[in-house]
TORBA-749948 format. One record per residue: z, x, y of N, C-alpha, C in turn; chain; residue in one letter. Coordinates in pm, whole numbers, padded with zeros to 5 digits, m for minus. Example, Ala and Ser with C-alpha at 12.3 -4.5 7.8 and 13.67 -1.06 7.14 Angstrom:
! TORBA-749948
{{00780 01319 m00569} {00780 01230 m00450} {00780 01320 m00330} A A}
{{00708 01285 m00225} {00714 01367 m00106} {00787 01290 00003} A S}
! end
This chain:
! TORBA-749948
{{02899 02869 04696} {02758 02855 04732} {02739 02883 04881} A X}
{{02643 02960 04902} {02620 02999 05050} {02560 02856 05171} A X}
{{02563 02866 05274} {02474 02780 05351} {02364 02766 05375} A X}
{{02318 02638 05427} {02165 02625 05491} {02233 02664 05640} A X}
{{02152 02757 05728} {02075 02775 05829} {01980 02715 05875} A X}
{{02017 02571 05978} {01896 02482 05969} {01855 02480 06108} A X}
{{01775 02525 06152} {01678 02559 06264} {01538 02459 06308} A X}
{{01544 02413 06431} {01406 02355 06464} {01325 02423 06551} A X}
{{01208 02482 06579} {01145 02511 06645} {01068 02398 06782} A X}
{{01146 02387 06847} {01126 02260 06974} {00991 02271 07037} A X}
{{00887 02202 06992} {00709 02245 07023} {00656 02131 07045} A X}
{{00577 02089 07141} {00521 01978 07109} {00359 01988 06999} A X}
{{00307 01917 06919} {00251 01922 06838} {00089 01998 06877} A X}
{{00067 01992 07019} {m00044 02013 07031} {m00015 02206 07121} A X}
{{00121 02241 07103} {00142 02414 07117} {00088 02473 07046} A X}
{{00043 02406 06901} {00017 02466 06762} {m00103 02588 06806} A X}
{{m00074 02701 06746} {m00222 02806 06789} {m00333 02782 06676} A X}
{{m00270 02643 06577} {m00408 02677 06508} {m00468 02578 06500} A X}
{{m00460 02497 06588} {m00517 02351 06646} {m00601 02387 06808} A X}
{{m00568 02460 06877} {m00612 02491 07025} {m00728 02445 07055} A X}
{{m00835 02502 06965} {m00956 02507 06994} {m01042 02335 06963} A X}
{{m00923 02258 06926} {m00984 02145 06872} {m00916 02016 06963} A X}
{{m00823 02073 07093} {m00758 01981 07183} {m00890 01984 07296} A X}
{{m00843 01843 07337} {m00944 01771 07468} {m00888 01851 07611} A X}
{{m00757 01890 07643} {m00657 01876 07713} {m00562 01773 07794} A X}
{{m00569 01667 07728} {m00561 01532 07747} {m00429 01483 07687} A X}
{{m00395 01582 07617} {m00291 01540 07459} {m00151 01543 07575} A X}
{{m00073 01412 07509} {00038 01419 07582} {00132 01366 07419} A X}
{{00305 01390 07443} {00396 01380 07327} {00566 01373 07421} A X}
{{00590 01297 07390} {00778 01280 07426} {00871 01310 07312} A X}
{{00936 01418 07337} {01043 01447 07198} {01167 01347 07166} A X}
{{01175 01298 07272} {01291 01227 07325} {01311 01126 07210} A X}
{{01242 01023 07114} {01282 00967 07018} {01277 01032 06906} A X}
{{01247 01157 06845} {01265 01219 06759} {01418 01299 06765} A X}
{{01410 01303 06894} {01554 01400 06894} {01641 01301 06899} A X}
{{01690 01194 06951} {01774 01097 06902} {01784 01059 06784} A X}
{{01683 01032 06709} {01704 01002 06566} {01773 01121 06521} A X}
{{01740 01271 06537} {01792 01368 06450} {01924 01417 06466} A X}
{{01930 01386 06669} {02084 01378 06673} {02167 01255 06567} A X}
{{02140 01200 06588} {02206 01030 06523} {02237 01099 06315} A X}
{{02170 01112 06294} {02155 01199 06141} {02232 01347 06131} A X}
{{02230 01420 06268} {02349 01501 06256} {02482 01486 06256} A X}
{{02475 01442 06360} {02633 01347 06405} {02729 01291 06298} A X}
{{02582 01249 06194} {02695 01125 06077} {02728 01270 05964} A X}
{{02639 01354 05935} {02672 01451 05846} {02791 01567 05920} A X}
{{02780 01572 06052} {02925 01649 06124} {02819 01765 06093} A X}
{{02683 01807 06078} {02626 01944 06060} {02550 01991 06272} A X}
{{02567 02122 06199} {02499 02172 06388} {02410 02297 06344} A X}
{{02292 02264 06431} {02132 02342 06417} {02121 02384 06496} A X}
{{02020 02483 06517} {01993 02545 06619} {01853 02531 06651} A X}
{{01773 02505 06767} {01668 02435 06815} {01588 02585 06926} A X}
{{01521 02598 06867} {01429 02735 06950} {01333 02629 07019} A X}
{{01357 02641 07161} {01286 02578 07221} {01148 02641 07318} A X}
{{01022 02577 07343} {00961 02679 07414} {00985 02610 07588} A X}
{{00914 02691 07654} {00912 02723 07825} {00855 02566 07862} A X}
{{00753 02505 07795} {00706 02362 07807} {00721 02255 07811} A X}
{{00860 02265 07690} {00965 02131 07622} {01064 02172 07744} A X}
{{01079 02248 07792} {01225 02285 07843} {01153 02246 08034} A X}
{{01023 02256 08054} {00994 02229 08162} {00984 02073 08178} A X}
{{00923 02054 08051} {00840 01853 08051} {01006 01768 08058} A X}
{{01093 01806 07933} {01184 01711 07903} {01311 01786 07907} A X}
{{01383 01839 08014} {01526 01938 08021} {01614 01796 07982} A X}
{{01608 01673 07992} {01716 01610 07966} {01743 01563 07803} A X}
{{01633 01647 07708} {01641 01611 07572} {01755 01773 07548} A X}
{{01692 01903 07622} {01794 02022 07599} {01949 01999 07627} A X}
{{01940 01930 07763} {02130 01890 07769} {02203 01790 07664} A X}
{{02090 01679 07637} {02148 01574 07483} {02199 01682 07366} A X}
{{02104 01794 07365} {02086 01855 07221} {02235 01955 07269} A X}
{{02271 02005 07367} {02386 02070 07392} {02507 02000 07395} A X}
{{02482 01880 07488} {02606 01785 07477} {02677 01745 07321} A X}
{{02550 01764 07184} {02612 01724 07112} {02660 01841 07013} A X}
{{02670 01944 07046} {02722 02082 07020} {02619 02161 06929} A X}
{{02486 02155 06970} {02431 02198 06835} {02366 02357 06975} A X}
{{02297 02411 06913} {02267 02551 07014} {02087 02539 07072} A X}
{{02081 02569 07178} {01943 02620 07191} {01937 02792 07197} A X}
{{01824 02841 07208} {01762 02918 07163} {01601 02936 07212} A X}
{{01591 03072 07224} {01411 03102 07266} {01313 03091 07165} A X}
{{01200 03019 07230} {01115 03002 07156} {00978 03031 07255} A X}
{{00971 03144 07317} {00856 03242 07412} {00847 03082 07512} A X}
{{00792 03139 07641} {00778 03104 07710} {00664 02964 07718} A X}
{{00502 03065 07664} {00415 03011 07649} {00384 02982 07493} A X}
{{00408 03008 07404} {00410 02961 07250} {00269 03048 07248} A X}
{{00270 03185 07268} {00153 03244 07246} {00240 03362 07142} A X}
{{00194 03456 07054} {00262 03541 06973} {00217 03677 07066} A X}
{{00348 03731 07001} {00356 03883 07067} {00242 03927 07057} A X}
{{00150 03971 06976} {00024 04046 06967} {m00024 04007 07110} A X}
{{m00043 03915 07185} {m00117 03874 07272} {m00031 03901 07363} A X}
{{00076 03980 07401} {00141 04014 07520} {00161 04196 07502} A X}
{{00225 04267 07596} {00291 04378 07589} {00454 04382 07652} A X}
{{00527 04481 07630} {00641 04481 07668} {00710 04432 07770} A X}
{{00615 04477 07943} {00679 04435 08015} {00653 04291 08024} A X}
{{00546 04200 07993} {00522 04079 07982} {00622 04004 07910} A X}
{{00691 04064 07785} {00741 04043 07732} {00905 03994 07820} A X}
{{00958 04101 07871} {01055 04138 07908} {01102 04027 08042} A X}
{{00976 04010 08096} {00994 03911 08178} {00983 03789 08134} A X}
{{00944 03733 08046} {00944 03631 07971} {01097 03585 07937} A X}
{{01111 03631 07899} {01244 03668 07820} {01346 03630 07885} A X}
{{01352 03722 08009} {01446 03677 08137} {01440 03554 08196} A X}
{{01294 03500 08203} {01265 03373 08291} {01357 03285 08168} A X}
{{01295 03236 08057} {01361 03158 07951} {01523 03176 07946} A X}
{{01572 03301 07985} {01714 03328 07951} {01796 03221 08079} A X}
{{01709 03300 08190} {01746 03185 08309} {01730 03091 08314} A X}
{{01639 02975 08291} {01604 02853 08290} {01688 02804 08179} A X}
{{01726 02831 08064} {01823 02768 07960} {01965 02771 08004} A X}
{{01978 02832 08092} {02110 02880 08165} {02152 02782 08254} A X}
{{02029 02742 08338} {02016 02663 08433} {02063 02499 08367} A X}
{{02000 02499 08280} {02038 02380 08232} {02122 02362 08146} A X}
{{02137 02452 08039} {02265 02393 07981} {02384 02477 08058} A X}
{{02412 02549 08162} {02524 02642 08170} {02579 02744 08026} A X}
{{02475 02759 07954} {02474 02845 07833} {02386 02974 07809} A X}
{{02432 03094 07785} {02348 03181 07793} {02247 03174 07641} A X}
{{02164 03146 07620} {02108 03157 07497} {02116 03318 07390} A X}
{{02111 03334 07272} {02202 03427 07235} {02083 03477 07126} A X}
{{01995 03369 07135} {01871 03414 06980} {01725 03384 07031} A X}
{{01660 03437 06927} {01455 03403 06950} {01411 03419 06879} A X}
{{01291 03341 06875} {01209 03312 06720} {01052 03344 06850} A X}
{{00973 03404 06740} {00846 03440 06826} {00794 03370 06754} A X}
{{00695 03295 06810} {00590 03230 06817} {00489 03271 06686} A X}
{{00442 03232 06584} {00400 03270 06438} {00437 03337 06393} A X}
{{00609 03399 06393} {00657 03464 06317} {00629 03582 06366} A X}
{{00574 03646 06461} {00456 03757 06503} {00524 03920 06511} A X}
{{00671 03869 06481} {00704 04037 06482} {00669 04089 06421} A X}
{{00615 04252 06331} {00582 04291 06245} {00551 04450 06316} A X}
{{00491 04526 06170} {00491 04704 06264} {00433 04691 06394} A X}
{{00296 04615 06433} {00275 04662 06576} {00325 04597 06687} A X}
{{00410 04511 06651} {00473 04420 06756} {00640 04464 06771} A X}
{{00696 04568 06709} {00813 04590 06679} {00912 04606 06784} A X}
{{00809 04619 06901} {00894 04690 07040} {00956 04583 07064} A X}
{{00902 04481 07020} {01009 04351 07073} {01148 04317 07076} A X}
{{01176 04351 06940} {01321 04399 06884} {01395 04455 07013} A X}
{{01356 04600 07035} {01419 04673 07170} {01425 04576 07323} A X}
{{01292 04523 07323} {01359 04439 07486} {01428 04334 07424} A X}
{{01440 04246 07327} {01546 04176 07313} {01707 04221 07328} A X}
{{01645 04334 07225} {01885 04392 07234} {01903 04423 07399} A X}
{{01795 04450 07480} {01798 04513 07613} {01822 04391 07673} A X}
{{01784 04291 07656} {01819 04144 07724} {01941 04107 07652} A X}
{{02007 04157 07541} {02149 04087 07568} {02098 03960 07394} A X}
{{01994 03944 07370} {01985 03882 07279} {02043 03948 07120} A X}
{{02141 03858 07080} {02172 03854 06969} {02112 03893 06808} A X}
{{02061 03781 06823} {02001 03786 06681} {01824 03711 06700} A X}
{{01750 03765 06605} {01637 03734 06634} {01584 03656 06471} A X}
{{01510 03573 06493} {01428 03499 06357} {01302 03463 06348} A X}
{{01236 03603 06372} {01075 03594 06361} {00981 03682 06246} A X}
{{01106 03678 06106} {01031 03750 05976} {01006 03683 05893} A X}
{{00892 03647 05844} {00887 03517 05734} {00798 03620 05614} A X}
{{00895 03645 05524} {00810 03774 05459} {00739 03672 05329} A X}
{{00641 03597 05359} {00572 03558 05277} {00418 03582 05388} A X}
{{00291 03589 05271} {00147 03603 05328} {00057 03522 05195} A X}
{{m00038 03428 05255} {m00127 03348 05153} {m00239 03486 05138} A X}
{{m00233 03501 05008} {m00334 03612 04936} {m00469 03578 05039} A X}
{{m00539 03646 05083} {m00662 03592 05119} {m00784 03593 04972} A X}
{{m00746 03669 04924} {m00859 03674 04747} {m00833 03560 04682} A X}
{{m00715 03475 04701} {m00681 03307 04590} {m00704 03250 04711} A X}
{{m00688 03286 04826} {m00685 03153 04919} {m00778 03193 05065} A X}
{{m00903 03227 05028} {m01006 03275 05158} {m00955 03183 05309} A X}
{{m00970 03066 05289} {m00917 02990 05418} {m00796 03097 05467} A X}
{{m00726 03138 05397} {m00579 03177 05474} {m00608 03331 05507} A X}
{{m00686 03372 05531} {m00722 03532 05533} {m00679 03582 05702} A X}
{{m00695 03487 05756} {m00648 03504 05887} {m00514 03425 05909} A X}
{{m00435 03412 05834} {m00321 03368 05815} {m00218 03458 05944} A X}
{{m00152 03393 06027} {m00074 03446 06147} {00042 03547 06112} A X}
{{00101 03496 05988} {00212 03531 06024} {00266 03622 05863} A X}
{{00348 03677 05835} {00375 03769 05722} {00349 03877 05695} A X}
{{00511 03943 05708} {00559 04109 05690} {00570 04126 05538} A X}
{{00532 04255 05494} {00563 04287 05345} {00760 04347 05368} A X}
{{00801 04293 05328} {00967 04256 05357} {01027 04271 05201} A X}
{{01119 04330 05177} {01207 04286 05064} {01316 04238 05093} A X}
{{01360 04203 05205} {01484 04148 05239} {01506 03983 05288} A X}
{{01574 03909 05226} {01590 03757 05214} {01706 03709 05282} A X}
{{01792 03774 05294} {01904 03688 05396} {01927 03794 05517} A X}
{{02063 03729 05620} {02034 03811 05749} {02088 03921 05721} A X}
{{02039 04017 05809} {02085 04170 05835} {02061 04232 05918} A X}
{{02107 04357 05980} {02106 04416 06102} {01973 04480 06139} A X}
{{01884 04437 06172} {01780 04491 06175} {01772 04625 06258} A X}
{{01678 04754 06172} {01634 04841 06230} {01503 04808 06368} A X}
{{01552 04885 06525} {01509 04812 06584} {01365 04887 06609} A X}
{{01340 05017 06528} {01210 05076 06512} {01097 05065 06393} A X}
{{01203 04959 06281} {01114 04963 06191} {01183 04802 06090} A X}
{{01117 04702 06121} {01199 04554 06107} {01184 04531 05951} A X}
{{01131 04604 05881} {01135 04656 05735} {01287 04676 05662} A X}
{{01315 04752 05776} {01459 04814 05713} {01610 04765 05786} A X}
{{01715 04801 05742} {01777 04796 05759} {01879 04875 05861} A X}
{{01972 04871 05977} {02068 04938 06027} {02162 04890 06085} A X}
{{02270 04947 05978} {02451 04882 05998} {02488 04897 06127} A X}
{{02416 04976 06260} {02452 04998 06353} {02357 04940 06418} A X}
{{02297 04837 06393} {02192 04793 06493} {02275 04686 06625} A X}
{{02234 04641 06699} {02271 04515 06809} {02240 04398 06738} A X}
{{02149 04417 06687} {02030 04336 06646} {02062 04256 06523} A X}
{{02055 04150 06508} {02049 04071 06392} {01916 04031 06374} A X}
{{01871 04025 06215} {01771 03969 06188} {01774 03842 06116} A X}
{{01727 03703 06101} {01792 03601 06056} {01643 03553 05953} A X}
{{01564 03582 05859} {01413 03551 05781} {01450 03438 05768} A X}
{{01364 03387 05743} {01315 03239 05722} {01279 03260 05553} A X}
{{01332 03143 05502} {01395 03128 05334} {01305 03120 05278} A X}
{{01311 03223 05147} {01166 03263 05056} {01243 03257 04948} A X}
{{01198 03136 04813} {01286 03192 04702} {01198 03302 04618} A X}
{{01267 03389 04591} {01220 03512 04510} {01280 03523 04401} A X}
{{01197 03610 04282} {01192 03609 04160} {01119 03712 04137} A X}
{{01137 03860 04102} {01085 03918 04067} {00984 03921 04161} A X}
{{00831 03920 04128} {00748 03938 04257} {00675 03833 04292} A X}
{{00737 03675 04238} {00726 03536 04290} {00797 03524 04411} A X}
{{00728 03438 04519} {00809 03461 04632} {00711 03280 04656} A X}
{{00835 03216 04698} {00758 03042 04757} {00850 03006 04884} A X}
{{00777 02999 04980} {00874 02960 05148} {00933 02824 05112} A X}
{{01069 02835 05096} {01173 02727 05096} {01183 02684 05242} A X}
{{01100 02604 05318} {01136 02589 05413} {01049 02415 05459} A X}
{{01012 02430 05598} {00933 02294 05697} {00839 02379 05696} A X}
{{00724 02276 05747} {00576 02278 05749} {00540 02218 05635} A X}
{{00424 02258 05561} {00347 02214 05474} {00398 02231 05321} A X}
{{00519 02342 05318} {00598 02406 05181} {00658 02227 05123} A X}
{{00793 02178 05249} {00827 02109 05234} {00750 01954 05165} A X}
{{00661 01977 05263} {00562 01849 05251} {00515 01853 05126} A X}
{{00446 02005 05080} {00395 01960 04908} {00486 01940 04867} A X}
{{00559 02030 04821} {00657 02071 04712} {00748 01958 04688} A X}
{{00738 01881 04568} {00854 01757 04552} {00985 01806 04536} A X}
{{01027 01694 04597} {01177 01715 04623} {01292 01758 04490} A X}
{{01274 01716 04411} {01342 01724 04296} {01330 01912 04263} A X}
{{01206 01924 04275} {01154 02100 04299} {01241 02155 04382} A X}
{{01235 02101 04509} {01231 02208 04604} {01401 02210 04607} A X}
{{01490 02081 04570} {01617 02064 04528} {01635 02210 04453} A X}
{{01626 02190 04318} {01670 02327 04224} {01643 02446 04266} A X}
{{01518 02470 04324} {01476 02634 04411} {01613 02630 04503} A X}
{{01607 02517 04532} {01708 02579 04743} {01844 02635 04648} A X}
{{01890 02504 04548} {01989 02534 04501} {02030 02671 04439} A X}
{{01881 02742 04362} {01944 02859 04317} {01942 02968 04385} A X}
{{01885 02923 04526} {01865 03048 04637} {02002 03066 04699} A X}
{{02043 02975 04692} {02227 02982 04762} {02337 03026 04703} A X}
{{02301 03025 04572} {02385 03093 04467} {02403 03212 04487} A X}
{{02259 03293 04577} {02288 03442 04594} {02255 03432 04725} A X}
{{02244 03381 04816} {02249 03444 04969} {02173 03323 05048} A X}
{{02211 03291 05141} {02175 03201 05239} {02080 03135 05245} A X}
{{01985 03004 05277} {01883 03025 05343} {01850 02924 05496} A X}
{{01720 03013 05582} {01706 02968 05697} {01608 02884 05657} A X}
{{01597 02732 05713} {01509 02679 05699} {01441 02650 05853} A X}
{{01313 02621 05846} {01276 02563 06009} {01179 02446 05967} A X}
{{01189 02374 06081} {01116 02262 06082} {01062 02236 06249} A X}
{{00962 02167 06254} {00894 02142 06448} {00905 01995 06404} A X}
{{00931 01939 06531} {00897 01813 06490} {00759 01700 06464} A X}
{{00685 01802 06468} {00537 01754 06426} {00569 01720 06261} A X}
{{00646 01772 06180} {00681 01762 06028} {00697 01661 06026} A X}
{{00759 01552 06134} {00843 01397 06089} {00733 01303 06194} A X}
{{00563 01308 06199} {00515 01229 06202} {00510 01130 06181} A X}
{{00511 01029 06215} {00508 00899 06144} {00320 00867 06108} A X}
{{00269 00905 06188} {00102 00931 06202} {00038 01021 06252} A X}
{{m00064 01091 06205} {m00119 01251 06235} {m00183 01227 06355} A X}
{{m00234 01280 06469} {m00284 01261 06617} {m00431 01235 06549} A X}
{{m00501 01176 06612} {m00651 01141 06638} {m00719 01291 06705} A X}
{{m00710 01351 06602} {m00769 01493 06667} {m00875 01507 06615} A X}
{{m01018 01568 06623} {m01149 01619 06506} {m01078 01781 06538} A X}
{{m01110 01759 06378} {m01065 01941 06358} {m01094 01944 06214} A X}
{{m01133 02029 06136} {m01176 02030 05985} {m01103 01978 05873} A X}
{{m01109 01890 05789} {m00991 01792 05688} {m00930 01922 05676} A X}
{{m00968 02007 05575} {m00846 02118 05548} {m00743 02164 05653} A X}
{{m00753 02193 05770} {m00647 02231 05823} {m00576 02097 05920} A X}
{{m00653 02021 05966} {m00595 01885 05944} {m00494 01836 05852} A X}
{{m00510 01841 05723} {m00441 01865 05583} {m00291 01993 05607} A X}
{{m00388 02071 05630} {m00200 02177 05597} {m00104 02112 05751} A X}
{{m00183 02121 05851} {m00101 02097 05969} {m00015 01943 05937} A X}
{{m00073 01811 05885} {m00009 01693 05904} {00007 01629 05779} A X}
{{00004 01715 05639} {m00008 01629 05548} {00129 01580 05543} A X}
{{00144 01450 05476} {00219 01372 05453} {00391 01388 05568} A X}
{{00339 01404 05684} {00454 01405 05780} {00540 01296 05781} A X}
{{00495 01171 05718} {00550 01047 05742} {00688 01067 05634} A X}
{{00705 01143 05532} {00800 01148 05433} {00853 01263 05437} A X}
{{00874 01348 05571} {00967 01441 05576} {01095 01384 05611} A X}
{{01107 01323 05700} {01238 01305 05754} {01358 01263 05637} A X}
{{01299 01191 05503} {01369 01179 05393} {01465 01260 05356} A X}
{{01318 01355 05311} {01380 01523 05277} {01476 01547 05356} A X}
{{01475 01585 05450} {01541 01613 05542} {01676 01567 05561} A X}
{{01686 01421 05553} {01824 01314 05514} {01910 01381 05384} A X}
{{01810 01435 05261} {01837 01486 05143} {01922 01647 05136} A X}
{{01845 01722 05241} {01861 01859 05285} {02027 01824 05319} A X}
{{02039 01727 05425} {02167 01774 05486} {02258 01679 05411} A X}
{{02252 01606 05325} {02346 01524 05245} {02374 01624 05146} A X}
{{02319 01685 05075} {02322 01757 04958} {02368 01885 05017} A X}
{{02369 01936 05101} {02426 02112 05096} {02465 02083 05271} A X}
{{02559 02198 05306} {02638 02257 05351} {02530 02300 05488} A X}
{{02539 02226 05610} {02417 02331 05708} {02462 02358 05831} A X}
{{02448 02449 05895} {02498 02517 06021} {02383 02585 06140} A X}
{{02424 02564 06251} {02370 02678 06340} {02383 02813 06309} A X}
{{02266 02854 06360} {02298 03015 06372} {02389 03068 06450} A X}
{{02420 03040 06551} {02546 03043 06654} {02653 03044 06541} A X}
{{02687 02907 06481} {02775 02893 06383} {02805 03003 06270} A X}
{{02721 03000 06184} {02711 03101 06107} {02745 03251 06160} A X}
{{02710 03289 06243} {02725 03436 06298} {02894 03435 06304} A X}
{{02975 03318 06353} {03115 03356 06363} {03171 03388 06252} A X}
{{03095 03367 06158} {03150 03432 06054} {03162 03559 06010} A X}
{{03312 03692 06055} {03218 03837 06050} {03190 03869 05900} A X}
{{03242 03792 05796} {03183 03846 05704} {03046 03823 05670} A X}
{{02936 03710 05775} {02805 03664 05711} {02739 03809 05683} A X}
{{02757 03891 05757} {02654 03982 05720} {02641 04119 05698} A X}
! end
């Protein structure tokens, strides 16, 4: 049976781009007891994750990034400003990139080696990204989540951020002109975020709101038969392991997808890493046969 790839996206709850317009600027959050608990829960399972952190967490709280290194698990980019590529261009990009490469450097004495963009946002017109990454020395990248909410069954989601039409489910060398495809000669690793597929059923095995509906006993047998044939990446922010949703006004429905039932992730989660096999991406990559 293959592994979990278990990934956190390091954000504080109010980075979210689809909350913005509904913050006071007032909102304040400390990661610092969430990440102890999750260290404390890694530690006892002996598993190591990899934590995409953004420019904010790494400015507010650098002494939660050295805990999370001290205890061997990896950091990783997570953009500077938690804004998605569409809203930048290359050289913006490029310098971004560098500043984060340096500042993670600075603090853990580690060169960071991966990046996850900000809503998933790579896709055809954002593709150049790919290229200044391999040009920065970055490894492997995990910003394809090839699932999209129909906008005709689900109008709310029509402006939905994030989702490439993709046929590909575990990692591979990504083509760095066209993140569709494939190339055995690329720099580039591509690492998607876990979709179980079936013919032309496709359901995100992963954190956020998937986890939160989907009962466990469910989402148990899906993960299970997704590993049978090839990996999967899961991600989670720690807004998922709420104990209580923020006092925000913002419309019940997306109120709803952003915080439903956060208080009963961390379970799952206890369940995730008791029951299967989970690793960093760092980790995983030493493997040359992963891919």
């Amino acid at each position: 049976m293959h592994k979990i790839i278990l990934t956190f996206d390091l954000e504080y709850w109010f980075e979210s781009l689809s909350i913005q317009k509904y913050l006071t600027g007032s909102e304040q959050e400390s990661l610092s007891e969430f990440i102890d608990r999750l260290l404390n829960l890694l530690k006892k399972a002996n598993s190591t994750v990899t934590f995409f952190v953004t420019g904010k967490v790494l400015n507010k709280e650098p002494e939660i990034i050295k805990k999370i290194i001290q205890a061997g698990h990896e950091i990783a980019i997570h953009s500077l400003d938690h804004k998605p590529l569409w809203c930048k261009n290359p050289d913006q990009f490029d310098t971004e990139i560098k500043k984060m490469i340096s500042e993670i450097k600075r603090i853990t004495n580690q060169e960071p080696i991966g990046h996850r963009a900000t809503s998933f946002s790579i896709n055809q017109n954002t593709k150049w990204a790919l290229g200044v990454l391999s040009k920065n020395k970055i490894k492997y990248d995990s910003s394809i989540f090839a699932f999209k909410f129909s906008p005709i069954l689900l109008p709310m989601f029509k402006d939905s951020l994030y989702g490439l039409k993709i046929n590909i489910f575990s990692p591979y060398k990504i083509d760095l002109n066209n993140p569709q495809k494939k190339d055995y000669n690329s720099p580039l690793i591509e690492i998607p975020i876990s979709i179980y597929h079936c013919n032309k059923f496709r359901l995100p095995l992963t954190g956020g709101i998937y986890i939160r509906l989907i009962p466990w006993l469910i989402f148990k047998i899906l993960l299970k038969n997704k590993l049978e044939k090839e990996p999967a990446c899961l991600h989670f922010h720690p807004f998922d392991f709420l104990n209580q949703a923020p006092d925000i006004k913002m419309p019940k429905f997306k109120k709803f997808i952003k915080f439903y039932n956060t208080k009963n992730t961390f379970k799952k989660l206890e369940n995730i890493i008791s029951n299967f096999e989970c690793v960093s991406i760092k980790q995983y990559l030493t493997n040359p046969g992963s891919i």
